[in-house]
N, C-alpha and C positions, 0 to 999 in steps of 0.2 A: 736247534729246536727248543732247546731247557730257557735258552735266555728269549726266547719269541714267545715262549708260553709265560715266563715272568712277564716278560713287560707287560703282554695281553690282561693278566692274571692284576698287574698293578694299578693297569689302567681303569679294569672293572673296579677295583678295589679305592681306588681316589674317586670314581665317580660316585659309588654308592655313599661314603663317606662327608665328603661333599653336597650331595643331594641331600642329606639327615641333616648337616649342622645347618645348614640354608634352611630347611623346612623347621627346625627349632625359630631362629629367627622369624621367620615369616608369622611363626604360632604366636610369639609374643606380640607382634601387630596387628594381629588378625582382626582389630576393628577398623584397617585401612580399607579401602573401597578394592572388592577385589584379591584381599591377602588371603582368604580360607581360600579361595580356589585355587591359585596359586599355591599354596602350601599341599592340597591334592596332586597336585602335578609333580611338586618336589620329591613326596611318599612317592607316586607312579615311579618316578626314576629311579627312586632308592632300589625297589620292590625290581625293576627291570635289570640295574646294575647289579644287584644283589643276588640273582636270578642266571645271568651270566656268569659269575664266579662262583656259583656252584656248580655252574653246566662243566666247570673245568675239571673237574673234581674225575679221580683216575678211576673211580670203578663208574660205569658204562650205566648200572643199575641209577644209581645218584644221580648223573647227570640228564641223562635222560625226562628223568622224574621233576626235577628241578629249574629244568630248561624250559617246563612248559607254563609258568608265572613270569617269563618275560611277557606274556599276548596279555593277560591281566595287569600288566605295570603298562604294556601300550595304550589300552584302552583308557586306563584312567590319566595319563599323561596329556591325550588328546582333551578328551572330555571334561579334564580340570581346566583347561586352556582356552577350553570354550566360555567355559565359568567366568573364569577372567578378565577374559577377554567383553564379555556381556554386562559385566557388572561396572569395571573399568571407563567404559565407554558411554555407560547410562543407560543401559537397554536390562538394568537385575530385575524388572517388571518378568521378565524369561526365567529367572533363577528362582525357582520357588520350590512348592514339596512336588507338586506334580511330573518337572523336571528332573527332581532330583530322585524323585522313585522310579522314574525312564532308564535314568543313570545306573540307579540299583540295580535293573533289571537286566540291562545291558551288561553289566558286567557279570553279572551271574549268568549268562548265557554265553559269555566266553571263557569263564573259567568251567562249565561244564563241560562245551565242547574241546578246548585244550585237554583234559585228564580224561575225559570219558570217551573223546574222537567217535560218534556215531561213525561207523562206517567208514570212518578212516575219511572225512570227509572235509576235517581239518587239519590234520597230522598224516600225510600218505606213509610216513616212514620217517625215524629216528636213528640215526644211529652214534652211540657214543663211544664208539673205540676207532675213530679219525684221532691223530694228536693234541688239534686242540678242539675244547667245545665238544659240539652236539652237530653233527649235520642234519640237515633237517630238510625235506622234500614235504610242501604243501598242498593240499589239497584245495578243493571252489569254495569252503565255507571260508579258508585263509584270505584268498583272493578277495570276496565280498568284506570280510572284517577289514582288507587292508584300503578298499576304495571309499568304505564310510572313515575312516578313519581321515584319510586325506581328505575327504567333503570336509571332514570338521576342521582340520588345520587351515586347509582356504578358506571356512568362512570365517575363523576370528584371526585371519591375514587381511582379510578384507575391510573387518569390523575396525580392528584396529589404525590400520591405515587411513579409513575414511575418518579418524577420531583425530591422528594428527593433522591430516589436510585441514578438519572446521576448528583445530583445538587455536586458540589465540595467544594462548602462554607460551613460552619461552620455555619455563620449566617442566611444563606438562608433555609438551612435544618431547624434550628429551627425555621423559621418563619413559613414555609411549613407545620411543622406538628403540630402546636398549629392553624393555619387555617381549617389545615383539620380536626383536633377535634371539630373543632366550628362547620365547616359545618354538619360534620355527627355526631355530638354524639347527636340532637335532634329526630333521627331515632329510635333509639329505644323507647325512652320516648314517641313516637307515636305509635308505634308497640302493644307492648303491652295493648296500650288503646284501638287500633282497634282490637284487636284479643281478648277482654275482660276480661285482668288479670286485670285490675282496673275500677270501675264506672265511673271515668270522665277523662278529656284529661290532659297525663301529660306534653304534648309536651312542653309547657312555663320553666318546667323546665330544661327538653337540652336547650332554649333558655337562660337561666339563666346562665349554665356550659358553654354554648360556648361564651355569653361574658365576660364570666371568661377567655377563653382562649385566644381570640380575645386580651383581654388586656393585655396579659402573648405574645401575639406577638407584639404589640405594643410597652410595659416600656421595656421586658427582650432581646427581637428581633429584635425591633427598626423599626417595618414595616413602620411607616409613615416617620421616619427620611431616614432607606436605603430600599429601596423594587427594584428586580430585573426590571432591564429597561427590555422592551419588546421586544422579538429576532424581530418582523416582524417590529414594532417603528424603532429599528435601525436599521434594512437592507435598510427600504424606505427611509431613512433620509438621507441617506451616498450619497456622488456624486460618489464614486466606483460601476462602471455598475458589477450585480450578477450572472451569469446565471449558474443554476446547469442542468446537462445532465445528462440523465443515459446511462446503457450500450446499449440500443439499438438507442443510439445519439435522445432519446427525450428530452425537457425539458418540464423538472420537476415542475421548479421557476423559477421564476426570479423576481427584482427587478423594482422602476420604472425610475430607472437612468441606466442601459441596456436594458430597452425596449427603453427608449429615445435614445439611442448610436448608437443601432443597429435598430433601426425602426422598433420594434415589435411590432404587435400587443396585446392589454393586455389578447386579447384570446388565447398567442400562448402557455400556458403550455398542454402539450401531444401536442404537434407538432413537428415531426421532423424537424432537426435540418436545412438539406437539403432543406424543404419548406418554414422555418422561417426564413431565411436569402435571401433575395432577391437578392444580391450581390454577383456576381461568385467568386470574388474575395475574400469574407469573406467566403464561402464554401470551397473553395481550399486552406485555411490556416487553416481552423477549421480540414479538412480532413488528411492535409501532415505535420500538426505543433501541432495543439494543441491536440490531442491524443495517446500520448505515456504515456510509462510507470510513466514518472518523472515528475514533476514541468519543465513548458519549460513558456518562456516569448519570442513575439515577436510581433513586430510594423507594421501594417499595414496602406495603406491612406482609407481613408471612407468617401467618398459623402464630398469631401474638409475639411477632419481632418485626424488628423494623431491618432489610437487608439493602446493602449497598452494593448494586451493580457497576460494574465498567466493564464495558464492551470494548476491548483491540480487536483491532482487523489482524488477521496473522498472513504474510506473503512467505511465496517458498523462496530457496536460492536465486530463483530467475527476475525476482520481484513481481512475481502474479500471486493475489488474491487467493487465499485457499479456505478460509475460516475465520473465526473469530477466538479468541480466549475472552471467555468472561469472571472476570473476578470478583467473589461474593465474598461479604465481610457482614457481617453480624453486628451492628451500630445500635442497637436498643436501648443499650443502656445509655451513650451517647447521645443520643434521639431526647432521655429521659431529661439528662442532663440539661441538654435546651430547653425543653419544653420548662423546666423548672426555672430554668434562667429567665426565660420570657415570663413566666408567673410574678417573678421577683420584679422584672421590670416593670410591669402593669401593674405591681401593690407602687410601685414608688412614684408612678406615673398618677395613681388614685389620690395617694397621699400631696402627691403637688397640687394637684385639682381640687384637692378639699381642702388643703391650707390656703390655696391664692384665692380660691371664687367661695364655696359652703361655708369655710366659716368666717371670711370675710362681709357677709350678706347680712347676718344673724348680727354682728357684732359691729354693724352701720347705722343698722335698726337700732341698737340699744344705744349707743353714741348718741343718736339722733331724737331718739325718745325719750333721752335724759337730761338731753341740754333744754329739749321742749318744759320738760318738769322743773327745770331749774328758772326757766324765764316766765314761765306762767305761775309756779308754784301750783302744780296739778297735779295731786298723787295718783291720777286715774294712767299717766301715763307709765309710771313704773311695774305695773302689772304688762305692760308688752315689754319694759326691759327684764323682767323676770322669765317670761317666754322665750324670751329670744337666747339669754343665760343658759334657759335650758336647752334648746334646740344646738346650743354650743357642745354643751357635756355630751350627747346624745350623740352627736357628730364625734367627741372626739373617743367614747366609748366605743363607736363602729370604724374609725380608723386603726383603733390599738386593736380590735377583735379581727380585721382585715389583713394586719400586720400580722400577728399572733397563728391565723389558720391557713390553711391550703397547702401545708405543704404534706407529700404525702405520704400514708397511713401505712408502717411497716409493722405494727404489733397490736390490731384488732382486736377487742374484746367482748362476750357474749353480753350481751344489751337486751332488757324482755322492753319491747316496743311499749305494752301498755299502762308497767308503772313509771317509765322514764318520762311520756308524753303527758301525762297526769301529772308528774312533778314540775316541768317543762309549762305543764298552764298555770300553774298558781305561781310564777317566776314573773307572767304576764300579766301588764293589766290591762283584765277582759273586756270593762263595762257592760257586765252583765250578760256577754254572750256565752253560748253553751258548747262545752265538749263533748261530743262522743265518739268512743274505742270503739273499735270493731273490730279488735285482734289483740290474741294474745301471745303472738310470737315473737320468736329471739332473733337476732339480726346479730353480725358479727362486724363492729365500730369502734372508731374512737369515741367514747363514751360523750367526753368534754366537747367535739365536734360537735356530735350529735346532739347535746343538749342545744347547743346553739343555732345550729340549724331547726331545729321545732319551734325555739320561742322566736325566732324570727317569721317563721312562717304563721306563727300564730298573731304575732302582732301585726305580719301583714294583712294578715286577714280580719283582723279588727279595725286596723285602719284604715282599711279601703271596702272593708264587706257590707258596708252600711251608708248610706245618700244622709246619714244624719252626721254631726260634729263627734268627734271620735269622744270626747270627754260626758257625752249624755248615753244614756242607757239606750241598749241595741237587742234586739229581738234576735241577733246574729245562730245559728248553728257551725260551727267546726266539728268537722270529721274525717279520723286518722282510720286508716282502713288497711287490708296487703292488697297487694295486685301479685299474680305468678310469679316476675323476679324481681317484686320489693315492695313498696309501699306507697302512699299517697296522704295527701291534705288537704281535703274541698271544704270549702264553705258555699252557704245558700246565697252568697250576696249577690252584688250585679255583675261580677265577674269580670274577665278580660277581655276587649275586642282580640278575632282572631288577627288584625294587620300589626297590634301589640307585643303578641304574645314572645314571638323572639326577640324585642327589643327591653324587654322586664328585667333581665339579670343584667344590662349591662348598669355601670357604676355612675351614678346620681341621677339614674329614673327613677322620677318621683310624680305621682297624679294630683298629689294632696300638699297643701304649703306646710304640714306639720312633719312629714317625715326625712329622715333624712338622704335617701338615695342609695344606700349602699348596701339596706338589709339583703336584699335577694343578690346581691353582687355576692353577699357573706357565703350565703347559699350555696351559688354555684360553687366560689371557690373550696367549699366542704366536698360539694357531692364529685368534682375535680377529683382531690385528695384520697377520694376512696375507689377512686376508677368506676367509680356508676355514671349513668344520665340522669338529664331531668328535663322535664316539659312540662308547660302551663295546659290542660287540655279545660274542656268546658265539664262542668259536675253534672249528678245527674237532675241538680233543681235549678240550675243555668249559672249558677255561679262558680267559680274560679277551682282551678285543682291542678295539685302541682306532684306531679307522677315520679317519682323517683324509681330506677329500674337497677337493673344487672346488680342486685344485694345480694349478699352469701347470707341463706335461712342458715340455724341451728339444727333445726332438723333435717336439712337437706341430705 
């Protein structure tokens, strides 16, 4: 009997051992997918084997007392395994605090009833002066601990299993299945002790054989060197917004960089898709775009961003149709990028237009009116090669200011509208038309923009606000006024037909043979540059006005 109680005694005693120095190990890689749970389960054993080799212990009082933290090293041996097994597999969305305070609670309600035994309703009887151990006679609460316990080892036997069948790696599979022999092959070596084919607990020995295995995934499978990253770890991680829908347009998942994209709610999985979307406008693309049969990609704006949809269809194992993933990306600043690139393109595209045709025209004229002066001996012609000279410089002042602006405006400054526009007209020459302010507020600009947006506007308006030659005196009014969100320039002249008025900013419309084409081109590309609009509307004395909107006031 002395050397059955040794080996017994050794056996517990290697197991507890064993289970510590593995669970040290396990602790140093505890950022492998699944190693904290795991390393629970290594303490559960210690705590069980531990538990056992005190029950040996020769006074009756001790063991007794001792014996009853094996059902607390059960419980969490199972329920670390569950852990594992959950997180392992890609389902740690289940591993959270809600979980883990079920855990807490759980196990606090088995180590009450172990030491406190209501009613004997856990423990019917104890007794420790058998040879070896503690015999022990169970009571219904035993019985119910011992059948949740085994729901939990079948379900992450199941979990696991189904994770080698879909896994595709080579490596992963056998890591998968020298884990799951750790986890369950202590099952039976318990079994059999509570169903009474042997005297005392063999459990310690499955804890023996599965850190046999545990180490056969570690050296041969490499668990702590490669262990599968965690599907829900990188779905959260990624800045690709996720949202999966099923066929009746609910979602499913989602991630937390398409909750943040589209402003969900983190409640909104089983919410249609119609209610989780607050935006008509991402409803009616989700409706007419991204549910068809194929992979469809398209770019919508969203609460001031520009987002990049792609719509996959998702099929289950059988290859039926079940949902969609749609992948949202955040492209604004890329958006920006083009849109700036097409800017660049369209100044170089102005500048060919005005090098091959505008100043070609002016400087045919002057060719042509100078050889006249040279064969007639006429000085009356040199006065249109002098205009024409000029209409050249003018040209080539609104190409370099063309070049020079639009791009856009990162470092705004406070601007008072009414001494800037005042500075802005004596830059101009008037021919006697008149200005007036009608405000004295601050606008936040590029200053140097904004100068040049006014005295273009000002000299459009001088040289087109009058049916008389722009060089003779003009009875003209110009007036710079606010509107709610920004400001305005009308003059009394004859103003702009409405079939015109969108065709004004584009680059070498011109009404008059003196101007050069590109002032109100300048315009746009300023009012562009600051993210405002603009429209040509009619004044209120019939002549022209040009509304500039969405300006940031000072006082605002």
């Amino acid at each position: 009997m002395d050397s059955t109680l040794a080996a017994v005694r050794l056996t517990y005693a290697f197991a507890a051992v064993a289970s510590l120095g593995f669970g040290a190990v396990l602790w140093r890689n505890r950022g492998k997918s699944g190693a904290t749970s795991l390393f629970v389960t290594t303490v559960a054993a210690f705590v069980w084997s531990g538990a056992l080799l005190l029950s040996t212990h020769p006074s009756p009082g001790v063991a007794e007392w001792t014996v009853r933290f094996r059902y607390v090293g059960a419980a969490g041996s199972v329920l670390g395994g569950l852990g594992f097994a959950l997180e392992y597999a890609g389902y740690e969305r289940y591993v959270n605090q809600r979980t883990a305070g079920a855990v807490g609670i759980y196990l606090l309600v088995v180590l009450f009833v172990s030491f406190v035994n209501p009613g004997r309703l856990f423990l019917v009887d104890l007794d420790g002066t058998v040879p070896i151990g503690v015999e022990q006679h169970w009571g219904p609460l035993f019985w119910a601990h011992l059948v949740i316990s085994y729901a939990v080892i079948l379900t992450y036997v199941v979990i696991l299993t189904r994770f080698i069948y879909r896994s595709r790696h080579r490596l992963y599979r056998g890591q998968a299945v020298a884990l799951l022999i750790g986890l369950a092959v202590a099952a039976p070596f318990n079994l059999i002790y509570v169903f009474g084919y042997v005297p005392v607990d063999t459990t310690p020995i499955g804890f023996i054989v599965a850190i046999g295995s545990y180490t056969i995934a570690i050296v041969r499978y490499q668990y702590t060197d490669v262990a599968p990253i965690a599907r829900r770890k990188l779905i959260d991680t990624v800045n690709v917004g996720m949202l999966v829908v099923d066929m009746d347009d609910r979602i499913t998942d989602s991630n937390p960089a398409a909750r943040r994209l589209l402003d969900l709610d983190s409640g909104a999985t089983g919410t249609p898709v119609r209610e989780a979307f607050g935006d008509a406008a991402l409803r009616s693309t989700y409706e007419s775009e991204l549910t068809g049969d194929g992979s469809t990609e398209v770019t919508i704006e969203h609460d001031g961003k520009y987002l990049l949809f792609e719509s996959v269809p998702v099929s289950d194992d059988r290859g039926q149709h079940v949902g969609y993933l749609l992948l949202v990306q955040d492209v604004t600043t890329q958006r920006h990028r083009e849109q700036e690139l097409e800017r660049q393109i369209r100044k170089l595209d102005q500048f060919a237009s005005v090098v091959s045709h505008d100043l070609r025209n002016p400087l045919n004229v002057a060719q042509g009116r100078l050889a006249l002066a040279r064969e007639m001996d006429d000085n009356e012609h040199l006065g249109e090669v002098a205009a024409a000279h000029e209409r050249m410089d003018r040209l080539i002042d609104d190409v370099l200011t063309l070049a020079r602006d639009g791009g856009d405006v990162t470092d705004p400054s406070v601007v008072p509208l009414d001494s800037l526009t005042e500075e802005c007209w004596d830059n101009v020459e008037t021919h006697g038309a008149r200005l007036v302010v009608e405000t004295d507020r601050e606008i936040y600009a590029d200053e140097r923009q904004l100068k040049q947006l006014f005295e273009n506007l000002f000299r459009n308006s001088v040289e087109h606000g009058s049916t008389s030659n722009s060089s003779q005196k003009t009875d003209l009014t110009v007036t710079v006024g606010t509107l709610p969100t920004g400001f305005y320039v009308g003059d009394d002249g004859p103003g702009v037909p409405a079939a015109e008025r969108e065709s004004v900013f584009e680059t070498g419309y011109s009404t008059g043979t003196e101007g050069t084409g590109l002032g109100l081109g300048i315009v746009s590309e300023i009012v562009a540059a600051h993210d405002w609009e603009i429209q040509v509307a009619e004044s209120e004395s019939g002549g022209a006005r040009f509304e500039i909107t969405g300006v940031e006031f000072r006082d605002e």
